[in-house]
N, C-alpha and C positions, 0 to 999 in steps of 0.2 A: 099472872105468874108467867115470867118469860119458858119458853120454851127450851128441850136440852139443848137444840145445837144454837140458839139464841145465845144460851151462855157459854155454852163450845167457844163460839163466834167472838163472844164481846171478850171473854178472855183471851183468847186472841189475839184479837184487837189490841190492848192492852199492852200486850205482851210484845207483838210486833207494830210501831205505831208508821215505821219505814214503807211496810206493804199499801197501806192505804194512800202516803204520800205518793209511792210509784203508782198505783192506780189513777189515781187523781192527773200525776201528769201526763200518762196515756190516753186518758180520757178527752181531757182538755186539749191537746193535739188531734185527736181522732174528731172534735167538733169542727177542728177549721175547714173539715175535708166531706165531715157527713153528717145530715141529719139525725139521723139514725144510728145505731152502734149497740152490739152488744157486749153484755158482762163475761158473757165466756172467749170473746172476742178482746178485751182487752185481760184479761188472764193470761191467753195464748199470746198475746204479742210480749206480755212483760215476760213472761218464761222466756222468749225467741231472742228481748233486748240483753237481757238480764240474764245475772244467776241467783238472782236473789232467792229462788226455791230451794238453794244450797246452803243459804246465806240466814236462812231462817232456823236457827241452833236445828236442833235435828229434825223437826216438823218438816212437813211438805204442804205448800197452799192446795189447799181443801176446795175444790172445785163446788161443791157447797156452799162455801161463801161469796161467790160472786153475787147473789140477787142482796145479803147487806150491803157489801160494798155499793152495787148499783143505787142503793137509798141514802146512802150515807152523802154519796156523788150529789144526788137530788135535793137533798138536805142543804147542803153546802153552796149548792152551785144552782139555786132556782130558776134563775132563767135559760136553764139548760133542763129542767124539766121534764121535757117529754123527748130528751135524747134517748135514754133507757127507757125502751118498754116494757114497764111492769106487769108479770103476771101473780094473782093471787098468789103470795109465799108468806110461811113460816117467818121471814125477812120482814114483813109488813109489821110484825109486832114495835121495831126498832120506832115507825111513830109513835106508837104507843108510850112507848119507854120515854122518850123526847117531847113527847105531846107538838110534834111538829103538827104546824097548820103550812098551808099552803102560801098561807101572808105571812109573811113572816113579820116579828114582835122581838121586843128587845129582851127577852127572856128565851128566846131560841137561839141566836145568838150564843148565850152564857151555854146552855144546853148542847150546843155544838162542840163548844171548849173541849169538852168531854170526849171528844176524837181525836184532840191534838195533842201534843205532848208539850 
């Protein structure tokens, strides 16, 4: 059973599918330049690009959600991997949910879908 702010998160997610697109292309920019990077690190810079924290009907991005998004990132984008270094989170159930393996399978894939709009 997912956890509350698991489903805080995924509805969310849902709700905003724009936030994780901008994620994603922060992220993906921030590889050309560093091994390494973090998820409160590309939060900070999408506020700094963006207004998208206004942009989000009345909500405000929940600093909380950055170690999802960092999995979702992982998810999506395998050979980028060990860009985010994951620490044990609440966030870790989202395998769970996806039943992500590390190889990925043509039924993860479909399971990803599930992020996009």
């Amino acid at each position: 059973m997912p956890s509350k702010l698991t489903k805080k998160f995924l509805k969310f997610h849902r709700e905003n599918p724009h936030v994780y697109k901008r994620f994603v292309d922060v992220a993906l920019r921030a590889t050309l330049t560093h091994n390494h990077f973090g998820g409160k690190a590309v939060f900070e810079r999408m506020r700094w690009e963006t207004d998208i924290v206004s942009s989000i009907t009345t909500q405000k991005l929940c600093n909380n959600f950055h170690p999802f998004y960092c999995r979702l990132f992982t998810m999506e984008y395998p050979q980028h991997r060990k860009f985010f270094r994951h620490k044990k989170s609440v966030a870790d159930e989202l395998y769970d949910i996806y039943e992500y393996e590390e190889t990925p399978h043509k039924n993860q894939d479909a399971q990803l879908d599930l992020f996009r709009d």
